[in-house]
N, C-alpha and C positions, 0 to 999 in steps of 0.2 A: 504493500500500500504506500510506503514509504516514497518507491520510484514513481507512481501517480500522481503524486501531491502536483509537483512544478506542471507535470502537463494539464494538470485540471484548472491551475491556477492559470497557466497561459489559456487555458480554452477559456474560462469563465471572464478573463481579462478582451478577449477576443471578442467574444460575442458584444461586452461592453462599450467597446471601442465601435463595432459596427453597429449599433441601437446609435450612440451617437453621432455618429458619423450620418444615419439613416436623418432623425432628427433634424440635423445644422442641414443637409441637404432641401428637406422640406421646408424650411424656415427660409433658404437660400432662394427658393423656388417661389413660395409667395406669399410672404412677408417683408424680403428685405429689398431697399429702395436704393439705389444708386448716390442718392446724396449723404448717404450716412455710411459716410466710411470708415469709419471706425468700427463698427460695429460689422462690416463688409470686411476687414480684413482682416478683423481677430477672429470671426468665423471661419473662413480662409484657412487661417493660420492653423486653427484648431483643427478642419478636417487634412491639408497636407502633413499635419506630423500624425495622424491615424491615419492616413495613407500610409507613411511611412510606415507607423510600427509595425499597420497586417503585415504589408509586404516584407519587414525583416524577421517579426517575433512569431509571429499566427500561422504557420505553419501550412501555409496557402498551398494548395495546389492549383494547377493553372484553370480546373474546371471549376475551382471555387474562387478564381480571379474572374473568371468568365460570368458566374451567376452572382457574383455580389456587384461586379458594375453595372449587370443589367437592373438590378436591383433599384441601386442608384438612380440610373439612367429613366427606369420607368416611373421614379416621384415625381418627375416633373414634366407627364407626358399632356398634364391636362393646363399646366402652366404658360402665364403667355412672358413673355421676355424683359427681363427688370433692368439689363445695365445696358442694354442698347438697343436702337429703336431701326439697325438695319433691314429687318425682319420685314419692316412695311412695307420698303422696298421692292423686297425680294416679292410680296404678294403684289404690291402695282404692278410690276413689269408683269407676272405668270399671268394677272387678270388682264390689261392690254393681250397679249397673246392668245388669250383665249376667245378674245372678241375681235381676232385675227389682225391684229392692230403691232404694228412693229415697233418694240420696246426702245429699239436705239435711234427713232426718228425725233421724239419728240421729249421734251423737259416735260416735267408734271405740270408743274406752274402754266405752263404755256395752252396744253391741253384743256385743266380747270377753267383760265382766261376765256376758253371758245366757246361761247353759246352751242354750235351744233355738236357741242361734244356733251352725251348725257353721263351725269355721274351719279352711279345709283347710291343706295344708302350704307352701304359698305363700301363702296369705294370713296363714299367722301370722307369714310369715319377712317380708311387706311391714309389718304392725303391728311387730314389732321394730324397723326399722328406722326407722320415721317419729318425728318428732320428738315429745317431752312437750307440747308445745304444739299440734301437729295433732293430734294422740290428742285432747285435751282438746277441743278444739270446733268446731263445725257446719261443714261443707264452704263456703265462701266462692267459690267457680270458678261462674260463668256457665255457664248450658248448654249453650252450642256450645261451649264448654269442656271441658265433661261427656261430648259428643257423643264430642268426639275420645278422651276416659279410654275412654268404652266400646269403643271402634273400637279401642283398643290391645288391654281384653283379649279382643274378638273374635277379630281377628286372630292375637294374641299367644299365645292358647290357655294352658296352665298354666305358661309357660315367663316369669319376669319379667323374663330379655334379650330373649326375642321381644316383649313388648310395650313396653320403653325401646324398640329398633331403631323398633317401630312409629311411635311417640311422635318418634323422631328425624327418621325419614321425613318425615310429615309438618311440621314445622317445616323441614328444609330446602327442602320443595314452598313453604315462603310464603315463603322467603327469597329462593326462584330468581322468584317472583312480586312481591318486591319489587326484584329486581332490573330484572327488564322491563320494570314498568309505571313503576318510579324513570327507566329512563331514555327512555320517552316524556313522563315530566311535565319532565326536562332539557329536550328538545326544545323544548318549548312553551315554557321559558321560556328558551332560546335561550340555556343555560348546556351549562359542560363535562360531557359526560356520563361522563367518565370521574370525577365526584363520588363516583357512588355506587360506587366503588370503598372508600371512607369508610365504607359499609355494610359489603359485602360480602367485603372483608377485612381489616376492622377485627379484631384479635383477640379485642378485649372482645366481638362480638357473636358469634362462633364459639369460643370458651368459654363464654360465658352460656347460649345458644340452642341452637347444637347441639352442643354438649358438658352442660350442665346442664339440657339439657331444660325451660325457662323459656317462655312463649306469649306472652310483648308481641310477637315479630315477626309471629305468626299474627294478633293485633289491627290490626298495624302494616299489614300486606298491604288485610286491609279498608278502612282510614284510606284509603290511598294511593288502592285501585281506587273509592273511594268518591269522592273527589276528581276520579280520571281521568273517571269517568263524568258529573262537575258539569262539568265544564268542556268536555264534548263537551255538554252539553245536557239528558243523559238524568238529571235532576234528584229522579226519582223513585225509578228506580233505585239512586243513588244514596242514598238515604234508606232505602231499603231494606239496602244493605249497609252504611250506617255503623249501622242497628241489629245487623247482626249482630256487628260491632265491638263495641260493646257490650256486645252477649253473648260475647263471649270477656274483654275485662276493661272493666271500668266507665269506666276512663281518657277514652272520646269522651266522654262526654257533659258533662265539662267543656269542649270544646269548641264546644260546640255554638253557644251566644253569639255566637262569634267570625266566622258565617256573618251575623249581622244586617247588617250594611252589604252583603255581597256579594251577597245578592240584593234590599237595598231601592234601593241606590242605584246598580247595573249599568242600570237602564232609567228615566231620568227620567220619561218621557212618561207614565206610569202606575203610580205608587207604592202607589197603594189594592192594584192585582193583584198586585203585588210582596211586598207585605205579606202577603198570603192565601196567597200560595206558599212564603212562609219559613214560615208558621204549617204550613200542608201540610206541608212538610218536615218539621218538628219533628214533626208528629202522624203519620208515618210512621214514622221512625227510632222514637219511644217505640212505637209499636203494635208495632213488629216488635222488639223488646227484649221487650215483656209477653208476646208471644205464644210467644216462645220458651221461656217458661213453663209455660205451657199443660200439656205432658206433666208436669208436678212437680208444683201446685198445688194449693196446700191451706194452712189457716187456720195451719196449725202452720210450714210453710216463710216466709210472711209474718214471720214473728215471729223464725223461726230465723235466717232469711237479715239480718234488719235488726239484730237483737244483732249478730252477728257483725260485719258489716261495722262496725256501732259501735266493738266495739273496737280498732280498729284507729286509731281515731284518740285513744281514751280510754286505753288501756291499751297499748299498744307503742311502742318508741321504738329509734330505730337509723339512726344515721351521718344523721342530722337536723343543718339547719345555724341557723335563724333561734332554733328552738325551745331548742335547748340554751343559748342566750346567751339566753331567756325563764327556762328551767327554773334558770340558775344565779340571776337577778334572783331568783325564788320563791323558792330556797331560803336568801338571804339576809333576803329580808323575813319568811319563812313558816317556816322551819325544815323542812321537806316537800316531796318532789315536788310540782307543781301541774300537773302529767301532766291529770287530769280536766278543770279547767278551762282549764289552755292548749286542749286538743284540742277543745272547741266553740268556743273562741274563732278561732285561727288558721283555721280554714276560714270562719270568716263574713269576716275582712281577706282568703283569698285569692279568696274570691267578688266580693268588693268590688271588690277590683285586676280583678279579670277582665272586669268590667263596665265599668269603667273603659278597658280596651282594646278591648272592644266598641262603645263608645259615641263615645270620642275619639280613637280611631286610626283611620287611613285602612288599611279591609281588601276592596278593591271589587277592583284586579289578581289575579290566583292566587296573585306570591310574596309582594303583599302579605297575603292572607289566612293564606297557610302562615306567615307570619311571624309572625301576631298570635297561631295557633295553637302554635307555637313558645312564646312568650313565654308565655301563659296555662299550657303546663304546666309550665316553667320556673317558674311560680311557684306550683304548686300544689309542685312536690319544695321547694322552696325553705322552703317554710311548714310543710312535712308535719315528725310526730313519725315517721315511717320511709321512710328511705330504699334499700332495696336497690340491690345495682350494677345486676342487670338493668333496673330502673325506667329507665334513663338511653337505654333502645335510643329511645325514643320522641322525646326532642330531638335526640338524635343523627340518626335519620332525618329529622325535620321540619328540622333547619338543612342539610341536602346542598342544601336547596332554596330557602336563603334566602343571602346576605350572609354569615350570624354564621357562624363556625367553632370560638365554646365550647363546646357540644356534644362535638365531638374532645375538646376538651382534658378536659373531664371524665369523658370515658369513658375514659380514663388516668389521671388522679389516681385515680375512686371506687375504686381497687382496692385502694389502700391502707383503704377500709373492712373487707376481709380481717385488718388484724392482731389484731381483737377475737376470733379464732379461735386465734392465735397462740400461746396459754399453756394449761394443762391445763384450765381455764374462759372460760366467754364474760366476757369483756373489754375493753371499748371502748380504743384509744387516743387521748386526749383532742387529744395532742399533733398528732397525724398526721389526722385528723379536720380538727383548726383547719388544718392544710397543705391538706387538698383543698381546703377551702371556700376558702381565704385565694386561692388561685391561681387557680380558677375565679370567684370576685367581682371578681378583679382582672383579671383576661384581659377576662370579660365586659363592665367595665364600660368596659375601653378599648375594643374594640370597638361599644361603642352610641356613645362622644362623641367616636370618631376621626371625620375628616371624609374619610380615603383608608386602604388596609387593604392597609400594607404585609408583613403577616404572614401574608396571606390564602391558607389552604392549599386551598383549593378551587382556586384561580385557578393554583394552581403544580404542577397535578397533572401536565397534559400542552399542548404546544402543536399537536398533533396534532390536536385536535376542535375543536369548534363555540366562538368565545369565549363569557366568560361577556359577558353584557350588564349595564352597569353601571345600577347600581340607586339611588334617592335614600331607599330603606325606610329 
């Protein structure tokens, strides 16, 4: 009885931690409001270190990683979305489409303004609700993007909880799809598959995702099955679904670079064929990104689509870390934002760097490629003039599968980008901003020039599965 005791005490410890955990999710789902962030980010706080503990002390196996996030996941299936109102969005454009009406021709705002344009009583009560800033310009969402807006309000009929529910569905379908195929790419690389537990009941990503209705995970799924399929061979297919990645958010195709060593330098014996096959590649994934075009196109979308995505690098700014230590230089030399010209600038430096790890880094093994893909958009968030927390599912996913485990850690700091909600106006805190970054360039940077990785939370999840295989990346 004696050897009992500890396991009953971790079991009875266990279930404690998931009752609460179940709780602060519920509360999270619809009780708690965006402007009170305090109370937003010691709940936070509290469910990531009970993420943590399951995953290090509770003795999880992966099919009780699998039915405790769905757990999670299904609290807030009747919930409508508390810390962002992109969601409205996402339902304007599906209901345009559905009234066969082209999402990237026209602003909200401008629409509303047209007498012969009818706006029923749900679609006025979704324009209320979306933000000044998506009223104001062109729909920016890729078409399998689009796909799924429409598919919400087919399904969803007049009802805009029937089509969130819809919208939720589907994002937990690529979560449960990233869990699967996360843990056969574990397999392969003969690491703990209880990793993608880091995904899967990470709170930040079941707040983000399926609680704020956010689509990096649904991009995230194709990434992954795009990868599973390279690495069984099937290379075209593969190129095929990293286009469709792409159409759901433009994020791969920063990537794309980081595949040049993996297929010129996996077959010595014939590099010229090597070559012609990454070029294939690339002229696949772009064909199948254009072609999912195809139903929208038109001289006017061209033009709409490329403003828009512009500004996003000329004109918005938010929880940015390289840039605002650029924008304070400006405004002491300049007297002036210099917002315009940082933002053509820092994308040609993070092209640069990206090339740079394309060319002089070893990306031929898988976790070394996922690694360098890691890295590359690590340093596109790093450079970029906006940062949202969601943005963060993407390294987060890509390090389950490498060595680094910053990723974690800043998918627990970014939520302190929450307090600029905090006060009766949007509000940056400058103070707590410099903490995220300050914490995450320091974690990160100790883990690139440690030479052993005694903090290593991957490694400490479970001793139960497969080790990780130690790595020289």
């Amino acid at each position: 009885m004696q050897h009992q005791t500890p396991h009953r005490s971790t079991l009875s410890l266990s279930i404690g931690v998931g009752l609460l955990s179940a709780a602060l999710y519920y509360y999270m789902a619809y009780e708690q409001v965006r402007y009170d962030f305090v109370t937003l980010f010691t709940s936070y706080t509290a469910l990531f270190f009970s993420c943590y503990y399951l995953l290090k002390y509770a003795r999880l196996t992966t099919v009780n990683v699998l039915l405790l996030g769905l757990v999670f996941r299904l609290i807030f299936i009747l919930a409508t979305p508390s810390l962002s109102e992109d969601v409205y969005r996402f339902l304007w454009d599906g209901r345009l489409l559905a009234e066969g009406i082209n999402p990237y021709l026209y602003i909200p705002n401008q629409l509303f303004d047209q007498d012969s344009f009818f706006l029923s009583k749900e679609m006025m009560s979704i324009f209320d609700q979306m933000t000044d800033l998506s009223k104001q310009h062109f729909s920016n969402y890729p078409p399998v993007n689009q796909c799924f807006f429409w598919l919400s309000a087919v399904l969803g009929g007049k009802s805009i909880l029937g089509s969130i529910i819809v919208l939720r569905l589907i994002i937990i379908l690529s979560e449960m799809g990233i869990f699967f195929i996360g843990i056969k790419l574990l397999q392969q690389l003969n690491m703990n598959m209880l990793n993608i537990g880091w995904f899967f009941l990470n709170p930040f990503i079941i707040i983000e995702f399926t609680g704020n209705l956010h689509f990096e995970t649904v991009m995230i799924f194709f990434i992954l099955l795009s990868l599973f399929l390279l690495v069984r061979g099937h290379w075209v297919w593969s190129a095929v679904v990293m286009g469709i990645a792409v159409s759901v958010k433009l994020i791969p195709l920063m990537l794309l670079p980081i595949f040049f060593q993996y297929f010129i330098k996996r077959n010595h014996s014939n590099p010229s064929l090597n070559f012609w096959k990454l070029m294939l590649y690339y002229s696949v994934v772009i064909l199948t990104f254009m072609l999912s075009f195809s139903p929208f196109i038109s001289q006017e979308l061209l033009q709409n689509y490329s403003t828009t995505i512009g500004l996003w690098f000329q004109n918005f700014e938010f929880n940015a870390s390289i840039y605002y230590v650029v924008r304070w230089v400006g405004f002491q030399a300049t007297g002036y934002n210099i917002i315009a010209s940082a933002g053509r600038v820092l994308p040609v430096i993070t092209v640069g760097i990206i090339l740079l790890l394309t060319f002089f880094r070893k990306n031929t093994p898988l976790q070394q490629l996922i690694t360098g893909m890691l890295f590359a958009v690590n340093t596109y968030f790093l450079f970029s003039t906006t940062v949202h927390p969601w943005y963060i599912a993407t390294p987060l996913v890509l390090g389950i599968f490498t060595r680094y485990t910053f990723p974690v850690v800043w998918s627990f700091v970014v939520m302190l980008s929450y307090s600029a909600y905090a006060g009766s106006f949007f509000q940056e805190n400058a103070l707590l901003i410099a903490v995220e970054y300050v914490v995450l360039i320091v974690y990160m940077l100790y883990e690139i020039f440690r030479r052993k990785n005694p903090l290593n939370l991957s490694s400490s999840l479970c001793s139960t599965v497969q080790p990780i295989r130690k790595s020289r990346e």
